[in-house]
N, C-alpha and C positions, 0 to 999 in steps of 0.2 A: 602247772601252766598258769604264768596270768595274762588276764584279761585286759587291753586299755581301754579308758569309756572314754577315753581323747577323740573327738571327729579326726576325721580324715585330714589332711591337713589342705586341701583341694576347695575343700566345702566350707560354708560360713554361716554360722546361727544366727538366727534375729527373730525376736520378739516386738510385736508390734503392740502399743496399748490402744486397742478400738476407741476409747473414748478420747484421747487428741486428734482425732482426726474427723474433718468435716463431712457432714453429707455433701454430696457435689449433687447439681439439679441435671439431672439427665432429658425429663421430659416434665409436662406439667403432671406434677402426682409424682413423677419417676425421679428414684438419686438413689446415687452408689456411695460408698468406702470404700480404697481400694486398700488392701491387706497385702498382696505381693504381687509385683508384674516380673514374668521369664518370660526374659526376651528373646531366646532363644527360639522356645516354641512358639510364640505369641502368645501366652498363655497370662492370666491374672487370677486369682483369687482377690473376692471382695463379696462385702454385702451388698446386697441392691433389696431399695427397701421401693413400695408401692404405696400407696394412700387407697383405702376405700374403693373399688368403680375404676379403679385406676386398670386400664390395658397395655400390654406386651404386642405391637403391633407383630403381624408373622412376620416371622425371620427364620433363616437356614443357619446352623451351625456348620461351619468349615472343618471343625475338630469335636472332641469329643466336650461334654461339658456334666459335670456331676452336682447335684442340688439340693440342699438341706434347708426344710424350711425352722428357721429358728422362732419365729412366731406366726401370726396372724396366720389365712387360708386361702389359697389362688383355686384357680378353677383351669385345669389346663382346656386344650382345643378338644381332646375327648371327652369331655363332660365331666371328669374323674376330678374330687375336689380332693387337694393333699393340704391337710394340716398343719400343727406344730411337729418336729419331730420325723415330717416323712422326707423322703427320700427319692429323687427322681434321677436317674439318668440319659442322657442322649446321646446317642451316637453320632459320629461325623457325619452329614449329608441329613440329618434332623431336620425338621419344617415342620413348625410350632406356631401358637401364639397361646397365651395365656393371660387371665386377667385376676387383679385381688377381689375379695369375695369376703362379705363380712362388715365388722364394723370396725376391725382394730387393724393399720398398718400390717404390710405381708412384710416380714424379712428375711429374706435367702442369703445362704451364705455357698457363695457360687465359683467352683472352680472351672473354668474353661478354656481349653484350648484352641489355639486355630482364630481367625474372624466370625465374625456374625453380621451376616446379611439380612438388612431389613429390607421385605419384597413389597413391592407395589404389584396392581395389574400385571396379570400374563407372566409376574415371574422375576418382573427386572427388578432388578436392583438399586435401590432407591439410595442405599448409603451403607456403609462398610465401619464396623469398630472392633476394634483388637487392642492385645497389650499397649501398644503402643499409643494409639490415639488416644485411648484413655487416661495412661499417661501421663500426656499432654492436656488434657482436661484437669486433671488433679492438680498440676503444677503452673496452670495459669488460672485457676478457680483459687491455689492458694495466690498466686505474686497480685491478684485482684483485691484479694479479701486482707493483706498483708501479715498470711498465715506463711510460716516458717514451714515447706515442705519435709517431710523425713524422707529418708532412702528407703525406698519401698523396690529397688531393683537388686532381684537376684546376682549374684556372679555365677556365671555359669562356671562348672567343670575344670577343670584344665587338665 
């Protein structure tokens, strides 16, 4: 019997090299990479890196989201500090905040599906970001900075 190690013909590989691509400034202290947006789910894989003191104001996860810190040390809402190496998961309906901790950049390499709600008072909803609007930050941070975007969107299935 043989085997094919040809993909599916449905599906499409891509390698991304991390270092062409920009940090984009999310917040003061705060900026992502984004590594892959499915659009389908809403979903993105990217690093999101922190400065120092720097805070994750609370937000709700819509979807599930999995978290690997590749360096530096956050300090989640439970007082629980994760390092280089560990490993956090959230569940959909998550509500969090978390801050960097230490002296060296935190950077997470962060797969998440679904929106993310940033909460204000009582709950509301201050502002909404998913695949999509991020995005849209990637590719007007590049036509800004006049950086030649890559394709960073998956093809979905067929």
């Amino acid at each position: 019997m043989e085997i094919s190690m040809s993909p599916a013909p449905t599906l499409r590989q891509a390698s991304v090299d991390a270092e062409r691509l920009p940090w984009i400034p999310l917040a003061p202290g705060e900026s992502f990479k984004p590594l892959r947006f499915l659009p389908d789910q809403d979903g993105r894989v990217l690093l999101l890196r922190l400065a120092p003191g720097t805070s994750v104001p609370l937000h709700r996860h819509l979807g599930e989201v999995h978290a690997w810190n590749v360096s530096g040390s956050r300090q989640l809402h439970t007082g629980e500090v994760v390092g280089p190496g560990g490993y956090v998961y959230e569940p959909a309906g998550n509500v969090d905040s978390w801050k960097a901790v230490g002296e060296e950049d935190v950077i997470v390499l962060i797969a998440a599906y679904g929106a993310m709600e940033y909460l204000g008072p009582k709950g509301v909803v201050l502002r909404s970001d998913g695949a999509e609007s991020l995005r849209e930050r990637y590719e007007r941070h590049c036509a800004e900075t006049g950086i030649e975007p890559l394709d960073l969107v998956s093809e979905s299935p067929r």
